[in-house]
N, C-alpha and C positions, 0 to 999 in steps of 0.2 A: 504494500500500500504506500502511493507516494500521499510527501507531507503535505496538507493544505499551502497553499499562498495567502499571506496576507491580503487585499487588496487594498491597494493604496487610494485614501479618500481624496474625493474631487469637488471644489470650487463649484458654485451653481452654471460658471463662465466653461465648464472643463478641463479647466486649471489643476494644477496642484497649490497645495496650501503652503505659505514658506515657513519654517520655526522661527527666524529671527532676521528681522529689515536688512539689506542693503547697508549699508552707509552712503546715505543721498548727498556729495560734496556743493554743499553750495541752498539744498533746496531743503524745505521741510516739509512739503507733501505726502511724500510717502513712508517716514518716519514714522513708525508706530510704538518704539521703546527705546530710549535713549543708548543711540549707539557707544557712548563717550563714560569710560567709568571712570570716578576718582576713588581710588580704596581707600578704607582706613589709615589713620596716620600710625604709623612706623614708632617702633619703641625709641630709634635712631631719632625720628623725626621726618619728615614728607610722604610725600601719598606713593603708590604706584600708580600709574593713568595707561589704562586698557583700551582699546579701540577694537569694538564687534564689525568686521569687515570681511562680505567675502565669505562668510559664513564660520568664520575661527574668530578667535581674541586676539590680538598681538598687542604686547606690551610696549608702550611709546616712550616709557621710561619714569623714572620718580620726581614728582614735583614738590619743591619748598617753599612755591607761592605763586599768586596767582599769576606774575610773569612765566614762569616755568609752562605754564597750560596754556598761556597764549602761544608761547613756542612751538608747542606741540600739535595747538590745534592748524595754526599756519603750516604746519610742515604734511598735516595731511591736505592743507585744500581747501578748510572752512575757512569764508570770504571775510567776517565778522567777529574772530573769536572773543573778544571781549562782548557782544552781545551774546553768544553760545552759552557762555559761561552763567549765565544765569536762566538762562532756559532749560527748563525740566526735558526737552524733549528733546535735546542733544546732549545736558551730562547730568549721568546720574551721580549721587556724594554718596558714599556706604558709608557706614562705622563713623561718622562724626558729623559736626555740625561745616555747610559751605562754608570754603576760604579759610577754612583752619588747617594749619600743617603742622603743630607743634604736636610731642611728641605723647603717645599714649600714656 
C-alpha cells in the first residue's frame, strides 16, 4: 500500500498560500508581518537585527543604537529607514522596550 499524499491547500485564486511575506524593498502593500526583527538586548549590550527574506532569516548584524538600524536598513534597500523604524509593519522589537540597546 503506497502512502497517502498530502495535498497541498489552495488560494480561492488557485494559488498556493505563502508562510511568510517577501520582503517588499521600498513598498508596504504586500507586507503582512514585519519582515525586520530587533532581538532582545545582549547581556554585552545591542540587539541582533534579523531580516525575513526570500523565505530564510539572515542576520544583518548587532545594533547599539538607532544609527546602527538605519545602516542596516539602507544597506538592504529601505528608501526611509528612519520612518521604518517606527513602523510596526517593517520592524518588529522582541524582549525589550523600542530604541533600547542597553544591556539585559
Amino acid at each position: 500500500m503506497r502512502p497517502r499524499r498530502a495535498r497541498a491547500r489552495r488560494l480561492k485564486d488557485g494559488s498556493r498560500p505563502r508562510s511568510r511575506p517577501e520582503l517588499d524593498r521600498g513598498t508596504l502593500g504586500s507586507v503582512i508581518s514585519a519582515p525586520i526583527v530587533v532581538h532582545r538586548p545582549s547581556i554585552s549590550g545591542g540587539r541582533r537585527v534579523t531580516v525575513h527574506s526570500s523565505g530564510r532569516d539572515e542576520i544583518l548584524g548587532t545594533a547599539y543604537g538607532d544609527h546602527d538600524l538605519v545602516v542596516f536598513l539602507e544597506s538592504i534597500g529601505i528608501d526611509d529607514p528612519e520612518t521604518a523604524l517606527g513602523d510596526p509593519k517593517w520592524v518588529e522589537w522582541r524582549g525589550g522596550p523600542a530604541h533600547e540597546f542597553s544591556a539585559a
